[in-house]
Backbone bond lengths (Angstrom), bond angles and torsions (degrees), N, CA, C in turn:
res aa  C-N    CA-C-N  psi(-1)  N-CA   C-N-CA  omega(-1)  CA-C   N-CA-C  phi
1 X - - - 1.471 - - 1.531 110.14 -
2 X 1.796 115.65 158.35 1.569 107.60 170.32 1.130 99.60 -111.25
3 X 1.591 96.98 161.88 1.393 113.62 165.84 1.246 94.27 -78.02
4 X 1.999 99.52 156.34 1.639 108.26 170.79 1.668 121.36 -40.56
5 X 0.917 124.75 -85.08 1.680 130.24 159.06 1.636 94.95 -4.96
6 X 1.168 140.44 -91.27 1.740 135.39 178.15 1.298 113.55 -13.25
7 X 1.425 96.32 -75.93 1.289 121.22 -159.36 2.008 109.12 -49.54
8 X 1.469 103.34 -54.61 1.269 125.27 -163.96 2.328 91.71 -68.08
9 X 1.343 111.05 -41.04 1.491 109.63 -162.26 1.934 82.98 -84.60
10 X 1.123 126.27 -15.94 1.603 110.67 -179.46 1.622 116.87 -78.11
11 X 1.609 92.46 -47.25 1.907 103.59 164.26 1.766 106.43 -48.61
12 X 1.099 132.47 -32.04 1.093 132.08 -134.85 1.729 126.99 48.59
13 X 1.395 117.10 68.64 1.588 111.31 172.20 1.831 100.33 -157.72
14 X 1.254 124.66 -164.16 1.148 120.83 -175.11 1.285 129.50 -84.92
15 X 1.589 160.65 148.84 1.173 156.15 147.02 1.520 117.62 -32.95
16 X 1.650 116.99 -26.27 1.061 136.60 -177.78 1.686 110.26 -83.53
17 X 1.554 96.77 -39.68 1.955 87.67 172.91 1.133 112.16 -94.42
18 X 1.259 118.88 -6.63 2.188 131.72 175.26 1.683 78.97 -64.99
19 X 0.965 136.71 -61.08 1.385 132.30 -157.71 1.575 121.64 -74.56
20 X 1.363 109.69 -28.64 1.213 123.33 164.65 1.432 116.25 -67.70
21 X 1.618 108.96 -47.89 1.524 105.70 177.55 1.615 136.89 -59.38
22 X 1.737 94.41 -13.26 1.602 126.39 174.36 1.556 103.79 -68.92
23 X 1.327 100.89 -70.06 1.586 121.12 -176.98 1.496 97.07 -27.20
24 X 1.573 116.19 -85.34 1.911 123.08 -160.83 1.565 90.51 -78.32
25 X 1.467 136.57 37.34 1.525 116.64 154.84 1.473 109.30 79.62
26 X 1.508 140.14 -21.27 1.111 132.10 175.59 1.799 127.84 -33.12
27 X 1.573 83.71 -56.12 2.154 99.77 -168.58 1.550 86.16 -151.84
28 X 1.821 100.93 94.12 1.178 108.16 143.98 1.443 135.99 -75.57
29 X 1.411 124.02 134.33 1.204 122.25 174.30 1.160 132.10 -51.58
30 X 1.305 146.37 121.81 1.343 159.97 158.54 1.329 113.51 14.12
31 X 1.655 89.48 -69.08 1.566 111.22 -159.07 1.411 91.23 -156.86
32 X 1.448 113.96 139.23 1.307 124.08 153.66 1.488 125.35 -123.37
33 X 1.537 120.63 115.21 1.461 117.84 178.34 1.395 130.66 -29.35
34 X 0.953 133.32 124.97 1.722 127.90 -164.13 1.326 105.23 -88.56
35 X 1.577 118.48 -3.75 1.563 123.14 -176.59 1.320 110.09 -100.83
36 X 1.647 103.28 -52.54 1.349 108.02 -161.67 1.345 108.21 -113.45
37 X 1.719 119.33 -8.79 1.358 93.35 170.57 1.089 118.55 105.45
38 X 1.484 127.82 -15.52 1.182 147.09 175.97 1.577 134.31 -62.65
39 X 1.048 122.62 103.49 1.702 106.63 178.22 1.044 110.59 -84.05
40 X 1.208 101.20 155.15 1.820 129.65 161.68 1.101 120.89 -147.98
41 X 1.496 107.08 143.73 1.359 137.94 -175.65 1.391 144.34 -102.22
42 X 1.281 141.60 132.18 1.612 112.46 -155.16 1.669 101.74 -100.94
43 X 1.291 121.56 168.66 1.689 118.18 164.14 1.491 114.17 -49.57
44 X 1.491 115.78 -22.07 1.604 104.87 -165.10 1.906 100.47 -99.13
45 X 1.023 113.70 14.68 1.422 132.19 175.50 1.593 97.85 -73.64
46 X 1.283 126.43 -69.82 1.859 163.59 -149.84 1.984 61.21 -32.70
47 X 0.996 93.05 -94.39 1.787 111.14 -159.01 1.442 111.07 -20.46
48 X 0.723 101.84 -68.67 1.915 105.88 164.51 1.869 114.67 -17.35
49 X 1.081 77.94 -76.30 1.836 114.78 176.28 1.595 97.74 -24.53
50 X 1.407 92.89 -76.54 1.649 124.81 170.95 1.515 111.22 -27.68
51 X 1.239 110.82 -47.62 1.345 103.71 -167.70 1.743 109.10 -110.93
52 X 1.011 104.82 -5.60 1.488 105.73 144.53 1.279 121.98 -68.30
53 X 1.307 125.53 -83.81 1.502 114.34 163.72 1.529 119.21 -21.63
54 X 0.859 137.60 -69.17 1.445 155.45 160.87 2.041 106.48 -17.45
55 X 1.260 112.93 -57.29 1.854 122.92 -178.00 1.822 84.77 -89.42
56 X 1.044 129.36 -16.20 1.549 112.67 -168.06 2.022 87.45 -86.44
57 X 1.424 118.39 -50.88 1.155 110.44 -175.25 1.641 126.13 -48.65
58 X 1.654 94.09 -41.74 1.451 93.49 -179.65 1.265 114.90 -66.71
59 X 1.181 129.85 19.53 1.620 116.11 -174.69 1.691 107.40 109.43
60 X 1.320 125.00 -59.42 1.460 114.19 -149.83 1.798 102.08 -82.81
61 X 1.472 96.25 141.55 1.484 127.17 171.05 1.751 116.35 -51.67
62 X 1.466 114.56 142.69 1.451 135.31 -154.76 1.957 66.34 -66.24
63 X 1.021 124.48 -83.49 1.370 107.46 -157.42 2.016 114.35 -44.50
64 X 0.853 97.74 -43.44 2.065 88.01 165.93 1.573 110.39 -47.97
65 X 1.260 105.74 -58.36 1.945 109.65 -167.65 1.577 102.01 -52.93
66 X 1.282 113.38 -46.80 1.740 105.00 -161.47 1.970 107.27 -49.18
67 X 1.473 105.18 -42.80 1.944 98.30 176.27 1.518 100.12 -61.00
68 X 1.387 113.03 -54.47 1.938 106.25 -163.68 1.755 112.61 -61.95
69 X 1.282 110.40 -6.43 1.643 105.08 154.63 1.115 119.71 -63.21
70 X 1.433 122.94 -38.43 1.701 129.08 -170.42 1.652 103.34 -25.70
71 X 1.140 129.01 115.06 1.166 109.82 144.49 1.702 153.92 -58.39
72 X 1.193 83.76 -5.19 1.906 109.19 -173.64 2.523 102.31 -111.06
73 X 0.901 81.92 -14.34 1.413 101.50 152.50 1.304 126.20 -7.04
74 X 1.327 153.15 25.31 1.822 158.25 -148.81 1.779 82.16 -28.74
75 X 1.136 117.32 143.40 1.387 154.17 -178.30 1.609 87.78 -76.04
76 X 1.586 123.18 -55.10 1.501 118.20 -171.49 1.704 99.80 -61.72
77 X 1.165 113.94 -29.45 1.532 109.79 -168.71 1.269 128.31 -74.56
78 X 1.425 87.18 -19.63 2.238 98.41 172.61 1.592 104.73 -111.67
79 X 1.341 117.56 -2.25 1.403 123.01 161.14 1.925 117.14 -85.46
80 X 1.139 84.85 3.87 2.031 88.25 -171.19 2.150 82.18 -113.68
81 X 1.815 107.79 -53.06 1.222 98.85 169.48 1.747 131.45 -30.62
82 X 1.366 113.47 -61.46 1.108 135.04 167.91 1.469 136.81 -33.93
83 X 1.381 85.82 -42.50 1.620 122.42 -174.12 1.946 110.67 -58.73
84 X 2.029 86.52 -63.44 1.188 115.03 174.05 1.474 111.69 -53.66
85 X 1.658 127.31 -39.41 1.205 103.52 169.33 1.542 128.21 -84.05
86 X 1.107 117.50 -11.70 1.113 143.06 177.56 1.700 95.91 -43.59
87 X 1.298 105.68 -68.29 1.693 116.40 174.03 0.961 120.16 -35.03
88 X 1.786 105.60 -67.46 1.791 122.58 171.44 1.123 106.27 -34.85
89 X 1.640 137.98 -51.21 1.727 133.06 -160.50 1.449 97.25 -68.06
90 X 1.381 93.51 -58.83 1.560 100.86 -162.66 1.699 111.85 -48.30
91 X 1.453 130.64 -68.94 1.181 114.93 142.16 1.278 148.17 -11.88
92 X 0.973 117.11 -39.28 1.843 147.68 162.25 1.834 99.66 -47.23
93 X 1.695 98.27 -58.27 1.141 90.32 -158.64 1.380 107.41 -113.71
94 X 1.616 114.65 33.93 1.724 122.57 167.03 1.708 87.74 -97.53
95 X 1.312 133.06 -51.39 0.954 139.22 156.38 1.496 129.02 -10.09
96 X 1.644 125.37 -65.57 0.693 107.39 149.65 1.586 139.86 -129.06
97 X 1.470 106.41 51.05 1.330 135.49 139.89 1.858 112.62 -53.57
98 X 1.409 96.90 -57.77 1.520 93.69 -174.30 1.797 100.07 -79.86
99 X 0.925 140.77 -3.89 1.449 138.23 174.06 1.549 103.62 -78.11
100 X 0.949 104.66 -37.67 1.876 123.85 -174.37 1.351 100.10 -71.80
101 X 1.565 122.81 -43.49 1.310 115.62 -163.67 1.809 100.99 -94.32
102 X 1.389 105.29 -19.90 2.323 96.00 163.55 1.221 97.07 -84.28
103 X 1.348 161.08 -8.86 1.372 158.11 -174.26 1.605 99.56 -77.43
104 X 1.567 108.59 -52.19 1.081 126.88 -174.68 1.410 121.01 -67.99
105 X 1.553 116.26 -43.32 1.467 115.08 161.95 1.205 126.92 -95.55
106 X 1.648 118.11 16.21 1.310 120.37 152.46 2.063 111.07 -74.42
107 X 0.918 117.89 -40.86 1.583 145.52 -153.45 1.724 82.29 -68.20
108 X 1.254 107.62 -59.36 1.724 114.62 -166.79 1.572 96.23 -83.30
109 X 1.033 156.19 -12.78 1.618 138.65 159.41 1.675 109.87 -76.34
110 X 1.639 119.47 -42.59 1.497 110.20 176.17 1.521 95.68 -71.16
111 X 1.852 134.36 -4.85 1.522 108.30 164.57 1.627 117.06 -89.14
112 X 1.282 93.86 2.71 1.414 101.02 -173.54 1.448 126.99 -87.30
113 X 1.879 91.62 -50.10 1.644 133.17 168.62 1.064 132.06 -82.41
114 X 1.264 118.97 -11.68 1.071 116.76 -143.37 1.653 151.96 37.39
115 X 1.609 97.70 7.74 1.649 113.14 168.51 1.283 103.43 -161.81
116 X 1.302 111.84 159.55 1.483 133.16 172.00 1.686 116.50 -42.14
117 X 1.496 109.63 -41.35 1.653 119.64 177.57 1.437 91.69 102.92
118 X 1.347 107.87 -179.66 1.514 126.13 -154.36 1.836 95.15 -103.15
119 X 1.418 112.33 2.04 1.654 104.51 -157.68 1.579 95.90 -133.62
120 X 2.000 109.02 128.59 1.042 99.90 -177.57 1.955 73.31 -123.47
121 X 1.453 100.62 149.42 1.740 102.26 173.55 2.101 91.77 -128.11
122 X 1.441 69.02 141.58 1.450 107.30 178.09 1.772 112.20 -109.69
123 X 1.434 118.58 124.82 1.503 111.93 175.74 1.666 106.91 -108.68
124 X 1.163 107.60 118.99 1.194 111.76 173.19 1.853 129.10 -144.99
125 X 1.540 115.62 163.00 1.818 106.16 179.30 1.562 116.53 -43.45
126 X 0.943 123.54 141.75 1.507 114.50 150.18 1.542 104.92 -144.36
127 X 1.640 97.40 118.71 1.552 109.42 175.92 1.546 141.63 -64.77
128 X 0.919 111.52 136.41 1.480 109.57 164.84 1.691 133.51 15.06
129 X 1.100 159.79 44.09 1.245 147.38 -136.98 1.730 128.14 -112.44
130 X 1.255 122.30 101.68 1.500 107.92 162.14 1.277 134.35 -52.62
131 X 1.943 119.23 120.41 0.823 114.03 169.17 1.721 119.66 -121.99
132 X 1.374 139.26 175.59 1.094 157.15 169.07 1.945 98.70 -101.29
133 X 1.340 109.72 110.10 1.333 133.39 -147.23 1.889 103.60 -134.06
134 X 1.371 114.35 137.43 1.344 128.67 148.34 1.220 114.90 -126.66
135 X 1.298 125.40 145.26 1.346 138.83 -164.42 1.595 104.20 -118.37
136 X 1.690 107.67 131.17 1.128 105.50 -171.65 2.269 91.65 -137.08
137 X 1.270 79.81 134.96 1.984 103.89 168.27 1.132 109.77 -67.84
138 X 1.439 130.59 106.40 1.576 117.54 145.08 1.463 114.85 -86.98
139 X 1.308 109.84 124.56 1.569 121.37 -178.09 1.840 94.32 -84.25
140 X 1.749 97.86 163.68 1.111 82.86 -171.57 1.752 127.55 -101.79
141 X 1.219 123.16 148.68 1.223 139.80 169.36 1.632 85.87 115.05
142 X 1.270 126.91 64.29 1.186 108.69 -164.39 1.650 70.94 -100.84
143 X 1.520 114.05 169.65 1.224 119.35 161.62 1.309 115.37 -93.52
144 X 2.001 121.15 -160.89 1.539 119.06 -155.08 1.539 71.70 -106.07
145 X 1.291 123.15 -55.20 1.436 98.74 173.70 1.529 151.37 1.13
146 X 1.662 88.36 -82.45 1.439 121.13 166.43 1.823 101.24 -52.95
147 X 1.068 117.05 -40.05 1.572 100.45 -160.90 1.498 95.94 -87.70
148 X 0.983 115.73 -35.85 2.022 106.26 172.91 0.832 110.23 -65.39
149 X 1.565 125.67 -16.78 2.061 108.93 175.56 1.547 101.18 -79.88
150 X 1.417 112.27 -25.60 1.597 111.02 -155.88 2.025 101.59 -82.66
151 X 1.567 104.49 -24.87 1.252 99.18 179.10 1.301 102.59 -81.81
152 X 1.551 128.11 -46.27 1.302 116.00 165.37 1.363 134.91 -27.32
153 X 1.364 107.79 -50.46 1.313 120.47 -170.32 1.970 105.49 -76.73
154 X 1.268 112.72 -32.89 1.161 130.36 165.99 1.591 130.24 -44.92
155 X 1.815 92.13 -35.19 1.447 93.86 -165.51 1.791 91.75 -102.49
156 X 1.333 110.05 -28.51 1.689 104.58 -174.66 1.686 95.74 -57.24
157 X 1.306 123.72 -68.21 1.224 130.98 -166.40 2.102 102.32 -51.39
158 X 1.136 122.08 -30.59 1.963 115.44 177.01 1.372 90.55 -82.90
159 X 1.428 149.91 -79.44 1.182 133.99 175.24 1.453 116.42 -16.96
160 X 1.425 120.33 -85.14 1.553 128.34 -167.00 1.721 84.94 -36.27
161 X 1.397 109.45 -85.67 1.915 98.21 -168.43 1.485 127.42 -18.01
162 X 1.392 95.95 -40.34 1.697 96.42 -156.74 1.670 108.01 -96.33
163 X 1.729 111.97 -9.29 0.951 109.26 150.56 1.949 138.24 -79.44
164 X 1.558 105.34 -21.80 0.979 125.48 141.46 1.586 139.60 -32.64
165 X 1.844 90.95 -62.93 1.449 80.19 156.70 1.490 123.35 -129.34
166 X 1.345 99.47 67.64 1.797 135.51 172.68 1.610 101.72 36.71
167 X 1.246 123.78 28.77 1.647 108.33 158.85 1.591 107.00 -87.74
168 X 1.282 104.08 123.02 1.367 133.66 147.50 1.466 116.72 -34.25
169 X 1.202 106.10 128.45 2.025 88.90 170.13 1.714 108.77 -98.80
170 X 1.103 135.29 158.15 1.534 147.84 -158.97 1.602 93.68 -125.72
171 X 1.017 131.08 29.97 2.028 127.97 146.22 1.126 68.57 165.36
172 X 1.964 79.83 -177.65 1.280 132.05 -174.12 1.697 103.37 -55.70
173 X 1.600 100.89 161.45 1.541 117.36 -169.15 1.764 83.58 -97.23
174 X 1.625 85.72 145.61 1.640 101.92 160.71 1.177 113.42 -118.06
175 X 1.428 117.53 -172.97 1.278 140.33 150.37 1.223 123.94 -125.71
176 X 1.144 150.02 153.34 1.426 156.14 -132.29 1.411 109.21 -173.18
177 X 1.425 95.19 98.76 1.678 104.15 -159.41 1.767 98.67 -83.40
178 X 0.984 115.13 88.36 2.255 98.60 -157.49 1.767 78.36 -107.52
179 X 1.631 104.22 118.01 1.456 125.23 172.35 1.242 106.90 33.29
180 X 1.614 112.99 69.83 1.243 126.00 153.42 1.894 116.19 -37.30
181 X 1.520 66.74 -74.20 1.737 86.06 -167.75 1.478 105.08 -82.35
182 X 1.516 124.53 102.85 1.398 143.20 160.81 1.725 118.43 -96.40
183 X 0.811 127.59 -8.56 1.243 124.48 -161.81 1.514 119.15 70.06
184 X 1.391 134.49 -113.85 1.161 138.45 -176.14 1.671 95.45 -87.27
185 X 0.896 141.08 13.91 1.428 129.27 -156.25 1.890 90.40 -111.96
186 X 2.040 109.13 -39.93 1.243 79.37 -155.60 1.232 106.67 137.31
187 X 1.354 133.06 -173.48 1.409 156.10 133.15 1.511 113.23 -162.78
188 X 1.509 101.91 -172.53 1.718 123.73 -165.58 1.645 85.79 -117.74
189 X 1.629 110.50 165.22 1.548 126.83 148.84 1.561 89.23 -141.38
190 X 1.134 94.64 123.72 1.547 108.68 130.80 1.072 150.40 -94.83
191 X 1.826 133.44 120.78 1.579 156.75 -147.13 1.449 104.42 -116.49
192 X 1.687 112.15 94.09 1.199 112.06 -136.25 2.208 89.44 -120.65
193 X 1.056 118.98 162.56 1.299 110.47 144.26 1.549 116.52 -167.18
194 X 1.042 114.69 143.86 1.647 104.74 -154.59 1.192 90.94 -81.25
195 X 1.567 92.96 168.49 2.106 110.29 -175.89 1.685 89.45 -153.96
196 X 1.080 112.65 154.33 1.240 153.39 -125.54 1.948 90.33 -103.76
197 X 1.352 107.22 -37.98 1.528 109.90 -177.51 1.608 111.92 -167.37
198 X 1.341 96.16 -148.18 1.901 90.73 -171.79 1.741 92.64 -76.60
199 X 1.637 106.55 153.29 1.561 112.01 151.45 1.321 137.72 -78.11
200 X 1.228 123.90 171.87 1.407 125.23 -135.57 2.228 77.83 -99.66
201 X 1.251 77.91 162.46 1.891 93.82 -169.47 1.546 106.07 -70.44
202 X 1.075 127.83 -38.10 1.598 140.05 163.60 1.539 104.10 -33.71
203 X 1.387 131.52 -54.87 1.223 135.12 -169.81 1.164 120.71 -35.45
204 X 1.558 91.93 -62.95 1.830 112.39 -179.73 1.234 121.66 -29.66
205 X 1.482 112.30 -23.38 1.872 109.09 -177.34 1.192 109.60 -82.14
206 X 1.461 120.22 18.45 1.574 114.56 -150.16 1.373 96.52 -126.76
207 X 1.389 124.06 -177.44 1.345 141.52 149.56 1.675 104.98 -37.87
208 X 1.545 111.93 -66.26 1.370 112.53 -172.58 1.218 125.41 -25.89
209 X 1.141 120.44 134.71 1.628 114.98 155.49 1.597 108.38 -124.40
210 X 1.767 118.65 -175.11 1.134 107.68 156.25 1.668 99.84 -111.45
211 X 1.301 97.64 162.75 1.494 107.46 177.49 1.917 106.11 -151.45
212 X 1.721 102.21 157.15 1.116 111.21 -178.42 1.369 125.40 -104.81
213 X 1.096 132.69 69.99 1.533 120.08 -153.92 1.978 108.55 -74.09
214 X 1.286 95.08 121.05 1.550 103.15 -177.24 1.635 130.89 -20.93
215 X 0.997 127.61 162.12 1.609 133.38 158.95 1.495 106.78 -72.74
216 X 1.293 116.32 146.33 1.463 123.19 -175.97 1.707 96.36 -121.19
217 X 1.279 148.30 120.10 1.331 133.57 140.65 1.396 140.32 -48.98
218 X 1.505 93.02 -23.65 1.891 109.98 -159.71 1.443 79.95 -147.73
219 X 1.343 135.13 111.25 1.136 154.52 128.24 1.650 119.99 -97.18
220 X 1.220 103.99 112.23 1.653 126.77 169.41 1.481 108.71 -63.57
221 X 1.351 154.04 131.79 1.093 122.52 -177.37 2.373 87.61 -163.40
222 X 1.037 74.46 139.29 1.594 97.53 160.58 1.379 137.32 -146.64
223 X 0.767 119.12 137.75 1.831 136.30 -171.11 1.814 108.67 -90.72
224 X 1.699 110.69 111.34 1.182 120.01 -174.37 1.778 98.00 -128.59
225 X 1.634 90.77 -173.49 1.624 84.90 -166.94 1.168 100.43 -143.59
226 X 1.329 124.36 133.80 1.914 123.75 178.23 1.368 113.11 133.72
227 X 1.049 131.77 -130.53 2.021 125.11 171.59 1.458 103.23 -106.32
228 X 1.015 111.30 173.27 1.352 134.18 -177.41 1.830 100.91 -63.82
229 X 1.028 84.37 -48.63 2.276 93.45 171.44 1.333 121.72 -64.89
230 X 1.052 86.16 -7.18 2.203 92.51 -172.98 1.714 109.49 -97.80
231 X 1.512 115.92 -13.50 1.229 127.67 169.08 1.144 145.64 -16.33
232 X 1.821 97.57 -36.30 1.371 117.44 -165.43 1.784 102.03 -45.28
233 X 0.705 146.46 -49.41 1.618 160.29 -123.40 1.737 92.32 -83.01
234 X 1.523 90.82 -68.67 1.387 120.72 -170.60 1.540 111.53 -51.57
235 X 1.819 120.60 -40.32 0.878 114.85 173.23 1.056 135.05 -89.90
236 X 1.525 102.52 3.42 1.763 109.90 -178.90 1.704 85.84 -93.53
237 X 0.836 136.29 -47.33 1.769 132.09 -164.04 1.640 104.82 -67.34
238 X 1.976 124.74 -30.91 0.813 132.07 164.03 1.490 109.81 -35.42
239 X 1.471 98.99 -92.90 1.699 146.06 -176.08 1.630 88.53 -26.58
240 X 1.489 120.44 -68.05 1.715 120.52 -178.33 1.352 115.20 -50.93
241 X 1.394 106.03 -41.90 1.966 94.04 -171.76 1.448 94.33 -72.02
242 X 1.328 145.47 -41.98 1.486 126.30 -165.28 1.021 117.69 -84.83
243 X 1.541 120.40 -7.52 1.697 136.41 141.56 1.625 104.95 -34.83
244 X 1.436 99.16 -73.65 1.554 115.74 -151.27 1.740 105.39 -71.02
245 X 1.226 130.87 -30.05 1.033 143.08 -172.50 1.736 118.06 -95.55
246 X 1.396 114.13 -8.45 1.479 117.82 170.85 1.225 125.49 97.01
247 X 1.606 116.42 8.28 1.160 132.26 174.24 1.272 107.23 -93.92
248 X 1.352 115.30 158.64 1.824 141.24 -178.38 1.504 96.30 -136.62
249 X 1.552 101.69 133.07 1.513 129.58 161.96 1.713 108.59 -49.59
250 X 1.100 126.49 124.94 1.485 122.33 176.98 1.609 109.75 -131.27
251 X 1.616 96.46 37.71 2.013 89.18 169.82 1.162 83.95 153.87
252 X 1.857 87.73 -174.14 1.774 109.60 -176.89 1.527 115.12 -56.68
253 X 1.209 110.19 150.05 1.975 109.62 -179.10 1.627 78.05 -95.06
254 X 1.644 98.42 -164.17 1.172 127.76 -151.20 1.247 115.14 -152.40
255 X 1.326 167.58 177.88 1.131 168.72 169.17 1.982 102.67 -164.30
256 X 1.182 115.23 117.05 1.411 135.96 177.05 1.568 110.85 -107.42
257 X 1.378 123.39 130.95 1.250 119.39 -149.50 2.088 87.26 -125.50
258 X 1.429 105.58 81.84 1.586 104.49 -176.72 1.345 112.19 -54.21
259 X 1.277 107.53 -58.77 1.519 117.57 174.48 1.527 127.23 -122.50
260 X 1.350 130.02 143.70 1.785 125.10 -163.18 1.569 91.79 -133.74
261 X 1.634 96.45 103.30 1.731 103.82 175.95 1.898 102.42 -83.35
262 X 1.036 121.32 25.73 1.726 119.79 -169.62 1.240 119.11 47.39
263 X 1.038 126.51 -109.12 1.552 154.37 170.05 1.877 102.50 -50.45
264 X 1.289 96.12 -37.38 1.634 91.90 -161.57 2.050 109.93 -101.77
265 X 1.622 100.38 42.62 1.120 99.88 173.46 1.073 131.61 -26.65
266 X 1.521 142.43 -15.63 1.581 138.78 174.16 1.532 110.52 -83.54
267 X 1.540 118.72 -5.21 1.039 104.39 171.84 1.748 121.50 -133.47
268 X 1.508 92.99 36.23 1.326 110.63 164.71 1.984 125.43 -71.60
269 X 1.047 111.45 -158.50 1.347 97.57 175.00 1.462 106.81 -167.85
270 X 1.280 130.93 119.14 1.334 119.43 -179.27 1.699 117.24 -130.87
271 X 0.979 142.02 -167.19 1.040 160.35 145.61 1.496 149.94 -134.61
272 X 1.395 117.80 109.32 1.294 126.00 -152.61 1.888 82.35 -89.63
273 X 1.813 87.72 156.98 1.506 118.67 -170.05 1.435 103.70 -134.48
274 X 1.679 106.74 119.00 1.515 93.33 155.06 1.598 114.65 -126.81
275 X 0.945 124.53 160.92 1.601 122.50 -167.97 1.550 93.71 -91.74
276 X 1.119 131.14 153.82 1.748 129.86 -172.84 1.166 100.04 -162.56
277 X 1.111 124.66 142.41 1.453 140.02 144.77 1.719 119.54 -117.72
278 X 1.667 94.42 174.79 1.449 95.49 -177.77 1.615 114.47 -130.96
279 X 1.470 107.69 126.38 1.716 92.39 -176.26 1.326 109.15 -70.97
280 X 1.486 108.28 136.21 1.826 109.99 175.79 1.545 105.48 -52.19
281 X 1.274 123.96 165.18 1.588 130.71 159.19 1.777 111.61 -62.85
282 X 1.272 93.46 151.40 1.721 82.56 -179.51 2.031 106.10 -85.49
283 X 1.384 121.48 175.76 1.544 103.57 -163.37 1.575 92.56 -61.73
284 X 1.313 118.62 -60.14 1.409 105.13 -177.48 1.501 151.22 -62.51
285 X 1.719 85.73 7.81 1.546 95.07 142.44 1.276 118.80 -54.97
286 X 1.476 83.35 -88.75 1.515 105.48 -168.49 2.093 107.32 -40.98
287 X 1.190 112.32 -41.86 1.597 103.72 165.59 1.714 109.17 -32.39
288 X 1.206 107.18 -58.67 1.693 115.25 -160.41 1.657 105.47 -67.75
289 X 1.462 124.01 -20.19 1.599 91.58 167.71 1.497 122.63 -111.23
C-alpha cells in the first residue's frame, strides 16, 4: 500500500486534493491507521484517481463525477453525460471566441485611431413598459430642426398634463422613433414617459394616451451626451458595432433621456436603443468550424 504523499505524486496531483477527495466521499482510503492517522492506498486505487482527474479535466464538477464512477453505469448514460458537456464547451468557447473577436477589433481601431472612441455599447433585456404618450407626425423632408421643436413641444405639453393630473412619471422620458424614416410617407415620434399604472379618466380628453412600448431581448444600446440632435456620433459608432459584431436592426430604436440639463444641452445624458437580433448559423456552418 502507499502512503498519501505516494499515492497522490504516482496519480500525478496533490496530497492536498487526495485529501479533499476523501473528505466529499470521492476516493476513500484503503486503510487508515487507528494510531496515527495515516492513510493508505492500494495500486488498484491509481485508476480511480485517474479518472477523476480525467472527468475533472473535461469540465464536469466533483458533484457530476461522483455518478460517472458508478460502475454499473449504462454506457448510454455517460454517453448522453458527455454529450451535454460537449455543448457546454462548445458554447464556452463561441463565447469567448466572440470576446476575442471585440478585443480584437478594439486593438485595430486604437491602430487605426488612435483611441478606443468615446462609445462603449452594451446589449442587453429591456422589458415591457407603460407609458403616458403623445404622438407626433413627421411630414416629409421635415428637417432636424423641425423635429427638436416638435419633440420639445411634445414633451412640455405630456409633462404639463400629467402634472395636471398629478401622475408622477416612474423613469426616464423616451422617445420612440416608430418609422421615422418612410420616404414620402413620413413618420411618427413618440413622447413617451413611463407611469407607474393605468391613467387617471380626465386624461382621455387630451392628447395623452396610454401606450405599451414592447419588450426588447437584444437591445444594442449606448450612452452619449448633448441633445437628442447632436447624436450623429453616437449613432454612427452604434450602427458600426452591430455591423461589426453580426447583429441586424429588427425595429424602431429608441432614445432614453437619463438626464435633461434644459438650456445646457452638453450636459445632458441620453441613451440611444436599438432592438437587434442575430441570425443563427446555418447547421453547416456551424459543421465547418
Amino acid at each position: 500500500m502507499f502512503r498519501v504523499g505516494e499515492f497522490a505524486r504516482l496519480g500525478q496531483t496533490s496530497v492536498k486534493t487526495v485529501h479533499h477527495y476523501d473528505e466529499i466521499g470521492l476516493l476513500r482510503p484503503s486503510h487508515v491507521d487507528a494510531v496515527t492517522g495515516y492513510r493508505y492506498y492500494t495500486p488498484a486505487q491509481l485508476p480511480r484517481l485517474a479518472r477523476i482527474l480525467t472527468l475533472k479535466d473535461l469540465g464536469f464538477s466533483l458533484d457530476q463525477i461522483g455518478p460517472l464512477l458508478q460502475a454499473d453505469l449504462p454506457t448510454e448514460q455517460i454517453e448522453a453525460l458527455l454529450r451535454v458537456k460537449q455543448m457546454e464547451l462548445a458554447e464556452r468557447v463561441r463565447v469567448e471566441q466572440e470576446r476575442l473577436d471585440r478585443v480584437t477589433r478594439r486593438l485595430q481601431r486604437i491602430e487605426q485611431h488612435g483611441s478606443l472612441g468615446n462609445y462603449d455599447v452594451q446589449v442587453k433585456a429591456v422589458p415591457a413598459q407603460t407609458v403616458a404618450a403623445v404622438l407626433r407626425t413627421i411630414e416629409p423632408e421635415t428637417d432636424a430642426q423641425d423635429i427638436g421643436t416638435a419633440i420639445g413641444d411634445g414633451f412640455r405639453l405630456l409633462y404639463e398634463t400629467l402634472r395636471t393630473h398629478r401622475v408622477r412619471p416612474a423613469g426616464p422620458s423616451v422617445v420612440y422613433w416608430n418609422e421615422i424614416h418612410k420616404g414620402d410617407e413620413g413618420g411618427e415620434i413618440l413622447i413617451a414617459a413611463p407611469v407607474g399604472g393605468a391613467l387617471p379618466a380626465g386624461i382621455q380628453a387630451t392628447e395623452i394616451f396610454s401606450h405599451v412600448l414592447p419588450a426588447v431581448s437584444q437591445m444594442a444600446t449606448v450612452t452619449y451626451h448633448g441633445s437628442l440632435l447632436g447624436v450623429e456620433d453616437a449613432y454612427i459608432a452604434l450602427i458600426a458595432w452591430i455591423e461589426e459584431n453580426g447583429y441586424r436592426i429588427c425595429g424602431p430604436h429608441r432614445d432614453v433621456i437619463l438626464h435633461y440639463a434644459g438650456s445646457s444641452d452638453g450636459d445632458s445624458v441620453n441613451e440611444a436603443q436599438f432592438p437587434v437580433t442575430r441570425d443563427l448559423p446555418s447547421p453547416a456552418g456551424v459543421a465547418s468550424h
